[in-house]
C-alpha positions as CSV (number, residue, x, y, z in Angstrom):
1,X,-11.7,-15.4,5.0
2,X,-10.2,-13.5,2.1
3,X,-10.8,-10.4,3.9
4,X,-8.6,-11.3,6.5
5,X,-5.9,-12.8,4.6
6,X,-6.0,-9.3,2.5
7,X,-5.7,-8.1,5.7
8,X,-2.8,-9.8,6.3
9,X,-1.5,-9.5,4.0
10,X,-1.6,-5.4,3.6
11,X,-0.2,-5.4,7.4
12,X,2.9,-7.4,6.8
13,X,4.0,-5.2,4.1
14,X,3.2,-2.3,5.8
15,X,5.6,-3.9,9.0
16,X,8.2,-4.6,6.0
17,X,8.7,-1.4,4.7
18,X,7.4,1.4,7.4
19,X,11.5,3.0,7.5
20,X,11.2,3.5,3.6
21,X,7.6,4.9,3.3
22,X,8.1,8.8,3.8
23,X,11.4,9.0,2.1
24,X,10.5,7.1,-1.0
25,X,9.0,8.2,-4.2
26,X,5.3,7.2,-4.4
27,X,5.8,5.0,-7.9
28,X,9.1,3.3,-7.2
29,X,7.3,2.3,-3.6
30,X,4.2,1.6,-5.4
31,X,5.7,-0.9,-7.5
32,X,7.8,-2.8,-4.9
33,X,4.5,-2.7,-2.7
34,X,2.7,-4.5,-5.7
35,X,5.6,-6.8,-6.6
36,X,5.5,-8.2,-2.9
37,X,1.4,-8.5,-2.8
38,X,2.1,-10.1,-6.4
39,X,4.3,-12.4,-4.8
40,X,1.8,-13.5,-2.5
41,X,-0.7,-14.8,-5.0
42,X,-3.7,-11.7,-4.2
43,X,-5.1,-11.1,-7.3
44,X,-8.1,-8.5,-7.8
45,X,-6.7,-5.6,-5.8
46,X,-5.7,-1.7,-6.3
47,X,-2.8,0.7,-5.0
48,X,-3.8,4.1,-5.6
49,X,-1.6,7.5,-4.9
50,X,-3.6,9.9,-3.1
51,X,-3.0,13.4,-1.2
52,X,-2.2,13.1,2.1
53,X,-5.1,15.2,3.0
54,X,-7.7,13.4,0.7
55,X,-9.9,10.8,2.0
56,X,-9.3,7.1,0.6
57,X,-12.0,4.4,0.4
58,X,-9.3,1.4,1.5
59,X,-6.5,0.5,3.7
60,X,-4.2,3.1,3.5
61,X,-0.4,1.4,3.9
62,X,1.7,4.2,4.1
63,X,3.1,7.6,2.7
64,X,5.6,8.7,0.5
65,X,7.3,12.3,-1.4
66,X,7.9,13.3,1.9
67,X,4.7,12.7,3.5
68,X,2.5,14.6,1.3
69,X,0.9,11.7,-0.1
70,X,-0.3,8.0,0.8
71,X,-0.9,4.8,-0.9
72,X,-4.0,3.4,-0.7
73,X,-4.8,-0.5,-1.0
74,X,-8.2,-1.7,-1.9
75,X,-9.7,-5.0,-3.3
76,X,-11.8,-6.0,-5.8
């Protein structure tokens, strides 16, 4: 169950904020991505700045600097 609401959870904000992803910088949309899972009540969880061309082990949500990197989103 909590993987599904995690789910969820990482899809809705990805919804919310796919205009803003490429154009933003990676920390200031890191931040805002975190304030909103925050608000949500999901504790135990990671958002990690990656290369676009690296490979992530989580839910990647999006990219940012110009799409030449990617937030990453993984629990636990």
């Amino acid at each position: 169950m909590k993987t599904i609401t995690a789910a969820a959870v990482a899809t809705a904000l990805l919804i919310a904020t796919a205009p803003t992803f490429a154009a933003t910088s990676c920390e200031s949309l890191k931040t805002d991505i975190a304030a909103k899972i925050d608000a949500k009540g999901v504790k135990g969880y990671t958002l990690e700045i990656v290369a676009k061309g690296d490979t992530a082990d989580g839910k990647v949500l999006g990219g940012c600097d110009g799409g030449t990197k990617k937030i990453v989103y993984k629990r636990g």
